[in-house]
N, C-alpha and C positions, 0 to 999 in steps of 0.2 A: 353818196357821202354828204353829209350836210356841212354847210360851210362854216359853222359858228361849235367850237366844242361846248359839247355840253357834257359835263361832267356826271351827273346826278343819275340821266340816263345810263350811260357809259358803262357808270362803274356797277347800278346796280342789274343790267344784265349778265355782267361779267362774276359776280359774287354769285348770283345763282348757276350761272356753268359750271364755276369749278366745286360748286357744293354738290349739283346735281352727278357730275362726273367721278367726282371724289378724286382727283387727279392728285391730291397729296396723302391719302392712306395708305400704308405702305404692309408688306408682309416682311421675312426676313426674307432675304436672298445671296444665299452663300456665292453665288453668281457676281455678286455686284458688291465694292466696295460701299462700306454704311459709310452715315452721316449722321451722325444725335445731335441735334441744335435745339438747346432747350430754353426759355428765357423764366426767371423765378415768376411762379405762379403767383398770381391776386389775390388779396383778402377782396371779395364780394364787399365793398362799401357801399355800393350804387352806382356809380359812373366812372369811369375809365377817367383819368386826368392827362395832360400835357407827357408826363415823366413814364407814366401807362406807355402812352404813344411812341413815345422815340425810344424806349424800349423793345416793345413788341415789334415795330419797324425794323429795326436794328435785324434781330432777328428771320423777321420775314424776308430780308433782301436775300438773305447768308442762305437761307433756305429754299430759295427761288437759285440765287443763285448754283450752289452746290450739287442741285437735282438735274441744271442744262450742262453743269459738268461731267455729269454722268454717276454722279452717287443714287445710293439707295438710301432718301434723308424722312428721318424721323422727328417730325416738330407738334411737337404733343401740348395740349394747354388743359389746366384747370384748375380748381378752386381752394383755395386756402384758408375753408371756410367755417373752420369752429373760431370764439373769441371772445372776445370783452365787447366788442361794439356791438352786435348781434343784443348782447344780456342789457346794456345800456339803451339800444333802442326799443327792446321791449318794454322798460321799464318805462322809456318818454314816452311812447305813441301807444301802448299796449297792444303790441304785438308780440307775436311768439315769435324765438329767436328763428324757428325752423323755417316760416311763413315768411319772415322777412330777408332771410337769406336766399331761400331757392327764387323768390322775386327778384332779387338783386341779379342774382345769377343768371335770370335770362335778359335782363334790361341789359346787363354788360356784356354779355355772348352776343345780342344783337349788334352791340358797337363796335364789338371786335370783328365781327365779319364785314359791317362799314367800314371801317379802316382796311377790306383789303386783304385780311392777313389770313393765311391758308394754314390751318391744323388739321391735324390727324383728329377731329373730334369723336371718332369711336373708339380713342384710348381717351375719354375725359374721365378727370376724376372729380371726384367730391369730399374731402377729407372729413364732411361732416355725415356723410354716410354710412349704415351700419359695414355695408359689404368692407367701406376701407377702415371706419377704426378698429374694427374685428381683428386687422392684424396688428395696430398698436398693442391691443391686448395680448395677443400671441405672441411676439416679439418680449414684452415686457414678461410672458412667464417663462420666457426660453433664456430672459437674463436673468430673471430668480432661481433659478435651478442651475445658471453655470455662478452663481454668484456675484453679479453684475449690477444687481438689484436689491437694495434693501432698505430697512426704515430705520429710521434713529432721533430721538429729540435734540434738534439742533436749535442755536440762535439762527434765525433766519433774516432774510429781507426783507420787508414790511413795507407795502405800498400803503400808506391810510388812507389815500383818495379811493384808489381802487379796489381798497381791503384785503386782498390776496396777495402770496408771496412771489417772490423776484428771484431768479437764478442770478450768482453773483456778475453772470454778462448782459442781464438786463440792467443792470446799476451802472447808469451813464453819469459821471458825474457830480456822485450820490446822488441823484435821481431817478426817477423810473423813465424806465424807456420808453412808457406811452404816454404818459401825461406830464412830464420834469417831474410831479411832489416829489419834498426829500424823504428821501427810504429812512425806515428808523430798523431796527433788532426788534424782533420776537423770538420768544421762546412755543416752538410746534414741533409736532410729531411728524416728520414727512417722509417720503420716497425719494431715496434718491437712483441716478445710476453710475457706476460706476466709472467714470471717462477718465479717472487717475490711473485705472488699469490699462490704460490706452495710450498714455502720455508722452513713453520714449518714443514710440511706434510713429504718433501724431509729429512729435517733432523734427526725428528721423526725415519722416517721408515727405515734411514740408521741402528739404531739399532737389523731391521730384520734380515739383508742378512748377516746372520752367514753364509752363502757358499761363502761370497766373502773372498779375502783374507784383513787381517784385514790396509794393509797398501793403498788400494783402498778407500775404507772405511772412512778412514781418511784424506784422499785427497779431499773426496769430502764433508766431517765436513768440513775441514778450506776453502774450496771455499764458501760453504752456509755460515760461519762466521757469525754467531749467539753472539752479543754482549748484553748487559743488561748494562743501563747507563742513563741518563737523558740530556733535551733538556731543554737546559738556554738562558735566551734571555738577550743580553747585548746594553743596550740601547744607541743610538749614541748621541756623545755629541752635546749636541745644537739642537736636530732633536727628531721628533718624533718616527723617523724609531728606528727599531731595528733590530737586528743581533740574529738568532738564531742559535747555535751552539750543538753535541753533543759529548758527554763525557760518557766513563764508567769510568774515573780515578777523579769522583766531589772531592774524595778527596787532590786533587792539587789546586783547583780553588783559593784558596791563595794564589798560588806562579805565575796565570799569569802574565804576564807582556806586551804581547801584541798581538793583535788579527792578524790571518792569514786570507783571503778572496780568494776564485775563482778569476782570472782575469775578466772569464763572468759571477763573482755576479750579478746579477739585482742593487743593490743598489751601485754600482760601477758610472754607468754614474749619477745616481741619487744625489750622495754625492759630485762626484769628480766634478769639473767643470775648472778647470787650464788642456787647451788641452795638454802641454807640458807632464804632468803626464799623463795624458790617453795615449799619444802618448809612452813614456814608458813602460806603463804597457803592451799597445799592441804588444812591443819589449821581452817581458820577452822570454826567453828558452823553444822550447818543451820540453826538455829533461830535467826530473823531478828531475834526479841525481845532475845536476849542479842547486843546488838553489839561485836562484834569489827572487829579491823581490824590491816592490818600496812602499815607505808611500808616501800613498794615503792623508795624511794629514791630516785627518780622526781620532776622538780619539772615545770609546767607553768605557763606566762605567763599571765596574766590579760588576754583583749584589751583591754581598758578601763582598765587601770592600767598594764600592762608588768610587774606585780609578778610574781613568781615565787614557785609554792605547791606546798608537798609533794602527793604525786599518794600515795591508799592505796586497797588492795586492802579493801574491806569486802566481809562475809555479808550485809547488808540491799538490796545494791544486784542487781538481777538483770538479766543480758542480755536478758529476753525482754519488759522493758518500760522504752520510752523506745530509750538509746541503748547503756545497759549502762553511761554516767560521766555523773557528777553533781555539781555545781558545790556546795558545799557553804558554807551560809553560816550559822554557826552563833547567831549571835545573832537571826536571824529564821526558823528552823528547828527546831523541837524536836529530831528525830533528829538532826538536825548538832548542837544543843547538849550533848546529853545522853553525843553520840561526843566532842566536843573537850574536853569536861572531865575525859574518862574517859583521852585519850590529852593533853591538856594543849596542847593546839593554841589560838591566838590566835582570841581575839573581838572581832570588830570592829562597833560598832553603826553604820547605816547609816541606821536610818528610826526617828525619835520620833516619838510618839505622846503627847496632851496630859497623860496620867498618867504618864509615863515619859520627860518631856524633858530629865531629870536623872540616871535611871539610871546607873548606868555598867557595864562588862562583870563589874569583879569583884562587883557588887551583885548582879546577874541571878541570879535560882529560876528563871526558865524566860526561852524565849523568846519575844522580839515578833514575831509572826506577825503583823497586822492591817497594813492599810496606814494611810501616815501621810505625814508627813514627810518630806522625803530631807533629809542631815546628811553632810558628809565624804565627796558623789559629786560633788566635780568644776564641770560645768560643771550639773548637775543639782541641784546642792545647795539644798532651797528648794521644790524644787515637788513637788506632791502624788504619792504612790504612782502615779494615774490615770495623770496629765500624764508621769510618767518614763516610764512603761510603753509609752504609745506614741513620745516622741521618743527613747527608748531602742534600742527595734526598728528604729525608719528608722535612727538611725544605721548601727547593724548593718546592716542590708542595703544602706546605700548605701556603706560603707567595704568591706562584702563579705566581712566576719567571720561571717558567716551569713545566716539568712533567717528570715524568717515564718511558723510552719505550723501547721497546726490536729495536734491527738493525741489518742488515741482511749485509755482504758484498757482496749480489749475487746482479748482477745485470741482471734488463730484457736484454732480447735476445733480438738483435740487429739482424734481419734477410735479411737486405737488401744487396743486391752484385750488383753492376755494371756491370756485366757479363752476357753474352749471355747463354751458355752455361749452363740452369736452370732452373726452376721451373718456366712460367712467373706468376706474383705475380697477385689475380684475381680482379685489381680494377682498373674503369674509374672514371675520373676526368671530371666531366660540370661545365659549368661558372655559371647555375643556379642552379646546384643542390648538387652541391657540390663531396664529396667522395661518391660516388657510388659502391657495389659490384656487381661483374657480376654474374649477375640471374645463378642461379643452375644448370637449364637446359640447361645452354651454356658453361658449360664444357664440356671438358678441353677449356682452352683457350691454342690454338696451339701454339706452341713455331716456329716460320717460318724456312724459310731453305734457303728460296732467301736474304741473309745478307752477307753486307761487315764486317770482320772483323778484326781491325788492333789493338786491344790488349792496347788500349791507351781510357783515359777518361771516358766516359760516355758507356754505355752497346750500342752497336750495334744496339740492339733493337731500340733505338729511333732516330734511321736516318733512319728506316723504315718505310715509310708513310703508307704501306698496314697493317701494325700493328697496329701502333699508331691511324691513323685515327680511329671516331667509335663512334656511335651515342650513344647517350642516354640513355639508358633501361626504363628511367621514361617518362624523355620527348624530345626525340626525336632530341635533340639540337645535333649538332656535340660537340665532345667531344675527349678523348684520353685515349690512354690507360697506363698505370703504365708500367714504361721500365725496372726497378731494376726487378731482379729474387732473388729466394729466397736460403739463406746459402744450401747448398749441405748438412749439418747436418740435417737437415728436412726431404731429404731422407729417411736416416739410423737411426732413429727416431722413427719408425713403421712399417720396411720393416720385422721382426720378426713376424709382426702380418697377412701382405702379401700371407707370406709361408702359415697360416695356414687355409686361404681360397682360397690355390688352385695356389698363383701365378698372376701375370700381369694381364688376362685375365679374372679371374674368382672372383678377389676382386667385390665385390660389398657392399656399405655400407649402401643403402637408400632402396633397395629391394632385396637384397639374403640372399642367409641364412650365417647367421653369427655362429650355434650353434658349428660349429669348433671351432671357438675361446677359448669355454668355456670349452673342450674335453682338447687340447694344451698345452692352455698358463697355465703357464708362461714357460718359456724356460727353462728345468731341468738343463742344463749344456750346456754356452757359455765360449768360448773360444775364445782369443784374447788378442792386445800388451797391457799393461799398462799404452802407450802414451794416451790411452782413456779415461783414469779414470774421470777426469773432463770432457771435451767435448760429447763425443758420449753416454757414460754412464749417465751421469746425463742429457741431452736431452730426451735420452729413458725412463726414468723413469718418468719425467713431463711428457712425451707424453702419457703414458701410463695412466698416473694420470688422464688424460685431457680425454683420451679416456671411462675411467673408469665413469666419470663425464657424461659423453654423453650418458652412458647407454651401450657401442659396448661390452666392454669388462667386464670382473667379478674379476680380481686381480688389484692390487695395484702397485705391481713391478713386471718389467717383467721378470728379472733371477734370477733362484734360486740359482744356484750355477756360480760362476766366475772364471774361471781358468786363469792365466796372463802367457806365456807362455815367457819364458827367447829368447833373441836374439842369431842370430848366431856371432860366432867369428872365424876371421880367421886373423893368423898374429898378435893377439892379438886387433884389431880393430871390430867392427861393420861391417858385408859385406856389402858393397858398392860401387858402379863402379867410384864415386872421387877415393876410397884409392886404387881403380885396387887390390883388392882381391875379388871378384866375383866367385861363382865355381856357372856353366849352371849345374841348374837339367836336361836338355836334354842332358848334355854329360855324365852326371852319367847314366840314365837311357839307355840310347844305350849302356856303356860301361859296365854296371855292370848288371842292371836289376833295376825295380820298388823296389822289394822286400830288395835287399841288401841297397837298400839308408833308405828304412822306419825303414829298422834292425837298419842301424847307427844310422840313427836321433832319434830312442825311445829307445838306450839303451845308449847313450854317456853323458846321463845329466838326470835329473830329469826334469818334464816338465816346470816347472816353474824357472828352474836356465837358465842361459846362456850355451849356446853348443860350445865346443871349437872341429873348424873343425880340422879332423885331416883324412891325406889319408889314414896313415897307419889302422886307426880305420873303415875306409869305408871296406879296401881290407879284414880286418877282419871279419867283418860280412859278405862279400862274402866265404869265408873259413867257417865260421860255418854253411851255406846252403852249401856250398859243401861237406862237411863231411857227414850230415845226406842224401843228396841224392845219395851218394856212397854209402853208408851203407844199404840203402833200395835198391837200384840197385842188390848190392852182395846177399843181403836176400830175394831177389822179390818172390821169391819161396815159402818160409815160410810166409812171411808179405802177401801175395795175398791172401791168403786163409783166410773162412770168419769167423772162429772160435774163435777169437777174442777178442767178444764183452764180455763175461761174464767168469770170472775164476772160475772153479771146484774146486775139493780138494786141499786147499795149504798147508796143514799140512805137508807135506814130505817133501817141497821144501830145496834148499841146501840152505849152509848160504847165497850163492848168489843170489841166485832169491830170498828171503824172502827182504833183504836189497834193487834189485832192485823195489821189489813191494812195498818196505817204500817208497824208495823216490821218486816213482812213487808219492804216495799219497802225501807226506811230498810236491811235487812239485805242484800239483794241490791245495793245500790250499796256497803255497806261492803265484805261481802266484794272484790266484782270491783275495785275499785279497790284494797285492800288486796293484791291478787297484779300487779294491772296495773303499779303504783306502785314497788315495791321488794321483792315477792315476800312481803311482812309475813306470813307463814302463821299465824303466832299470834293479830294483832289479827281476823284472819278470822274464826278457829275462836272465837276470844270474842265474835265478837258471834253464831254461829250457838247458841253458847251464852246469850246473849240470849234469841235469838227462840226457844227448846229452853223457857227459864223461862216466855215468857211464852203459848204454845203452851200447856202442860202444866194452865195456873189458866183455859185459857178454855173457857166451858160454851155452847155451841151452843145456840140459843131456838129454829129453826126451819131449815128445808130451805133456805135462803140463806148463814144463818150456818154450816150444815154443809158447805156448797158452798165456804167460805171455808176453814175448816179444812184440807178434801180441796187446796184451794189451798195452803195454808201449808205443809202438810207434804210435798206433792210440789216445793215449791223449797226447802224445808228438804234434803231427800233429796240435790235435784240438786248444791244449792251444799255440803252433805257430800259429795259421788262422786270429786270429785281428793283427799279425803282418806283416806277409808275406801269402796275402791270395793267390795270385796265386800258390806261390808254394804249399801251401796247398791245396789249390784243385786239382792242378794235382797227389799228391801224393794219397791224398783222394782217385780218382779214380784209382791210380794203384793198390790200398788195393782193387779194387774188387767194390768199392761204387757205386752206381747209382746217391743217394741223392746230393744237394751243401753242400759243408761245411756250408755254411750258412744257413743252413735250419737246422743244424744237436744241440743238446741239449748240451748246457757244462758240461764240465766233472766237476765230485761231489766227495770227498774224504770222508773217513773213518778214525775218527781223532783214533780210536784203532789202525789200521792198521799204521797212519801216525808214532803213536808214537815211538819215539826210544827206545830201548831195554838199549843200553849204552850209556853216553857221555862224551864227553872229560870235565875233569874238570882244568882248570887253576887256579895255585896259585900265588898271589902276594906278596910280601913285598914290603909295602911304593910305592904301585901303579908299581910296576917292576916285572916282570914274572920270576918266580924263579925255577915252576916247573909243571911240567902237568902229567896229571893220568887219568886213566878212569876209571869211575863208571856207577852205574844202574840207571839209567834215574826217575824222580819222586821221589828220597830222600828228606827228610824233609830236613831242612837248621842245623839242629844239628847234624843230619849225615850226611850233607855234609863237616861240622865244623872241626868232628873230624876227617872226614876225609884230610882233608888237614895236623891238627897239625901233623897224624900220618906219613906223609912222610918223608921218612929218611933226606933228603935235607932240608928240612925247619926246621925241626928238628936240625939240625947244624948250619943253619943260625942264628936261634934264642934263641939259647943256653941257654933253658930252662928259658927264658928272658919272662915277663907277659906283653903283649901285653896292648895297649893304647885302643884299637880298633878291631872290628872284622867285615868286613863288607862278608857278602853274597849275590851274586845278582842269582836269577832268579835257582840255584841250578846249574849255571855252573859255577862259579867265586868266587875264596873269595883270599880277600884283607886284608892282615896284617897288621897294622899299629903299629908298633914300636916307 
């Protein structure tokens, strides 16, 4: 054994073992409980980053771990690799997107194996591969034929940076979600899918995933936005058309005052017929902040009052949610107030509220939004918000001015991209025969290679005439092919399900066997940012739905449990090469070792909080692997031999070895319940650091006590091995082992043995530490009581004074309240 760790060594004999061995490829085994630990696959950028790391860490311990538990664990990795950066680096370096990504892909599979981290890589996939987008395409014609899937000229999303369109969960903050520019409205022909049809189901079942965390959860409740409210049609004056509008607040519909419209209502060019005003309304703002608006000239009846109220053309109001018009009642609406004050329209208060039962319109700073009171409604005037809301509705629907209905703020998926660099979408357009899908047996349709690409306008694809061109399937007519490619979320959608038939290669969904799936899924523990909570997460889960529907799969949702794992911080920032605080995991790993970075990263944070980088905390964890391989170095003599495994008589032991062999035990129950419980990787490693201190001061008196040692440090090693596995297996084998660690059974404690004999008891007054003492561990809470009053010190403090309070916690704290 060499007396200086070297890491670089170490670790890279140990990364060829278990490659060579494959000791983590797994088959199914109806024999052995599974384990699916999966962590969100990479976009191939080029190099693996800091958040990459303690990611895929994360991960790797769960999956190290779970397999010496005795699972049968499947931890699958690959590429997420169609996109925008691929076509943008073509266009800088002139490279082909295809050359530049499958390079990426083995620069970053190199790193991931430096870091350590053990996959099942003969389930890799490549989402930019034909084997796997071949069943994008299958999939998308198996939602065309149930309905799932269709096309419609919609106002869409409009990235101008990146010239392609945005699904409304890419729009962060009217911005794009790759670049911030602000999104503007385009009018295009696109594909959408159908995920409205999904909607109660999706929200229903969000109530399952007690393993997510609960504020994921909720994120994607108020995306699916589930409203209950009624649909009123407000008849245009003079016309027989009408306006239908929805509302969950009917208990306002007294206080409208004037109707909002989509610019591209349908019944816009129908009513309006003065060009000057269309030509206006054409002019209004994308930008939904700044509200504009123009009367259309247009008045519409109130069915509730008979009144008649100017009808306007507003920027904030949109076709593609609700009904495209919007009953506008400005004194219990912010947006309606802050529009009628701006164009001078009447406010009518409708519902007080006990702070505001004297307001009056011209008094109003904002609006009364809260329910209250109804005021000046009629035959309602009087009764609560609640109570109008529903004798509101029946009225309605028994008069037959509308009806009841639930509304969803999800909107269908918008699948369409103008980019090359994607899925191509599988459908020909004939002049006689209209929308055509390409027959089954002519997947995939190839994505070409022979393309210009300049990153501007329309997808590449269709200044390709070898593409485009393309007969008929029915009747033989020259025809064309569909140029838009489909969102890159489609991808990572079902590449979970991928993994569990084997990978790229060996997906088959029309004739293999699929009984994987059913072994698998659902995915026990993913892992990944929170930025997915709406997008990728709720894609996955419709997809899944849809899959389910198909018959492929047997569950409902595809993860059971969700782990959101907190970002790195350095400088007090987010790392990222704008702020130039970046730290290369390749400089760590050449400078330190694999093992000391995985140290840092799973013991500086809990996995779910943010990780504040720190060097001094890296150089630390290389110091607590340098102590214990000193220590075994100095002891090689005693630790090598293989007597070990099992302790004889402990009755004699001195107070020191009895105490080492507690918290030998006292450690292997922290640990495993510290990963059992919530993953806590840090309280783990502090207490292996514990048993590291108290290991290191204890002096063996004879061939028992040496046998205890050889004990401590061989469960020291194992419950280090999901964190620092190479060092662990090197030391493994200097203990004499043949076996991997990873083959070897986790260690089991003895909660007699863990239990402590004495413990420190703390006194408080008034929540302040006033005094401490030790007692016999397991006293009931009245003789821990009196033990406290009987301390001379507290005894003085509280000068025979009768306590308000007396709290006792757990039999090691009590708290006096005075």
């Amino acid at each position: 054994m060499d007396e200086r760790y070297n890491a670089q060594s170490i670790e890279k004999k140990w990364q060829e073992f278990w490659d060579r061995e494959k000791l983590f490829a797994v088959k199914e085994d109806p024999g052995l409980p599974k384990f699916y630990c999966l962590e969100m696959f990479p976009y191939p950028s080029g190099r693996i980053h800091m958040g990459h790391v303690r990611n895929y860490v994360i991960g790797d311990v769960i999956t190290r771990y779970k397999k010496m538990r005795g699972f049968n664990v499947m931890h699958p990795m690959g590429w997420d690799s169609f996109g925008m950066p691929a076509e943008n680096a073509a266009i800088k370096h002139g490279v082909h997107p295809s050359k530049w990504t499958h390079e990426n892909i083995a620069y970053m599979k190199d790193q991931l194996k430096k870091m350590g981290l053990v996959y099942d890589w003969q389930r890799e996939v490549t989402t930019c591969s034909p084997e796997y987008y071949r069943w994008n395409q299958w999939f998308f014609l198996k939602m065309l034929e149930r309905g799932l899937a269709y096309k419609k000229a919609s106002s869409v999303n409009w990235c101008p940076a990146c010239e392609t369109v945005l699904a409304n969960e890419q729009v962060i903050n009217e911005g794009c979600w790759r670049c911030d520019t602000v999104v503007v409205q385009k009018d295009l022909e696109q594909w959408f899918f159908k995920i409205t049809d999904y909607a109660e189901e999706l929200l229903k079942d969000a109530d399952t995933l007690s393993g997510w965390p609960e504020k994921v959860v909720t994120m994607q409740r108020n995306w699916i936005g589930r409203s209950e409210g009624v649909e009123v049609d407000f008849r245009v004056t003079g016309s027989d058309k009408k306006l239908r509008i929805f509302t969950t607040r009917q208990d306002t519909l007294y206080g409208a005052t004037f109707m909002s419209v989509a610019r591209k209502h349908p019944l816009i060019h129908e009513l309006v017929k003065d060009e000057d005003i269309l030509r206006q309304i054409r002019a209004l703002s994308d930008d939904p902040e700044e509200k504009q608006g123009v009367f259309t000239g247009c008045h519409a009846e109130n069915p509730l009052t008979g009144e008649s109220i100017p009808i306007y053309a507003a920027n904030f109001v949109l076709m593609e949610y609700g009904t495209g018009a919007v009953m506008a009642v400005p004194a219990h609406d912010q947006r309606d107030f802050e529009f009628a004050k701006k164009y001078n329209i009447p406010i009518r208060i409708v519902i007080r509220g006990k702070e505001h039962a004297a307001e009056e319109p011209a008094t109003m700073s904002e609006a009364f939004e809260a329910y209250g009171i109804l005021v000046d409604s009629g035959p309602y005037s009087g009764l609560t918000s609640e109570e109008a809301r529903e004798k509101i509705a029946g009225f309605i629907e028994k008069e037959g001015l509308g009806s009841k209905v639930v509304n969803y703020k999800l909107r269908d998926w918008g699948i369409s991209r103008q980019r090359y660099w994607g899925t191509p979408i599988p459908i020909i357009y004939c002049p006689s025969c209209g929308i055509v899908p390409v027959p089954v047996d002519d997947l995939p349709v190839i994505l070409p290679e022979d393309v210009h690409i300049s990153g501007k306008g329309a997808s590449p694809l269709a200044e390709t005439e070898s593409f485009v061109n393309i007969k008929c399937p029915r009747c033989s007519a020259d025809a064309r092919r569909e140029t838009d490619t489909m969102d890159t979320f489609v991808d990572s959608s079902w590449y979970f399900i991928a993994y569990c038939l084997g990978g790229n290669h060996k997906v088959n969904f029309t004739g293999g066997n699929t009984s994987p799936l059913q072994y698998w899924m659902p995915v026990d523990q993913y892992i990944g940012g929170i930025e997915h909570a709406v997008l990728h997460l709720l894609y996955s889960r419709f997809f899944t739905k849809v899959l389910r529907d198909l018959g492929l799969v047997m569950v409902s949702e595809p993860f059971k449990s969700l782990l959101t794992q907190g970002m790195v911080i350095k400088d007090g920032a987010k790392m990222s090469k704008s702020k130039g605080n970046v730290v290369d995991p390749d400089m760590l790993v050449n400078r330190y070792g694999t093992d000391t970075v995985r140290i840092f990263s799973m013991f500086a944070a809990p996995p779910e909080r943010d990780l504040e980088w720190s060097d001094q905390g890296v150089e630390g964890a290389l110091r607590f692997l340098n102590r214990i391989w000193t220590f075994v170095y100095k002891n090689h003599d005693i630790l090598s031999k293989r007597s070990g495994g099992q302790l004889k008589d402990v009755s004699h032991f001195s107070a020191s070895a009895s105490q080492l062999l507690r918290k030998t035990h006292q450690t292997i129950k922290k640990v495993t319940n510290s990963i059992e419980r919530d993953y806590h990787f840090n309280t783990a490693i502090a207490a292996l650091m514990e048993l590291v201190n108290e290991t290191l001061t204890f002096n063996p008196s004879d061939e028992d006590e040496r046998d205890l040692l050889r004990y401590t440090v061989r469960q020291l090693v194992m419950l280090l091995s999901p964190f620092a596995p190479h060092f662990s297996e090197e030391l493994w084998m200097e203990f004499g082992e043949s076996s991997s660690m990873c083959t070897e059974k986790w260690p089991s404690w003895d909660d007699d043995i863990a239990k402590d004999d004495e413990i420190e008891l703390v006194i408080q007054i008034n929540g302040k530490v006033r005094a401490r003492t030790t007692i016999a561990a397991g006293l009931d809470d009245e003789t821990v009581r009196e033990t406290a009053f009987s301390d001379e010190k507290i005894q003085e403090l509280i000068k025979g004074g009768v306590p308000k309070k007396v709290i006792v916690v757990q039999g090691r704290l009590v708290n006096i309240v005075i």
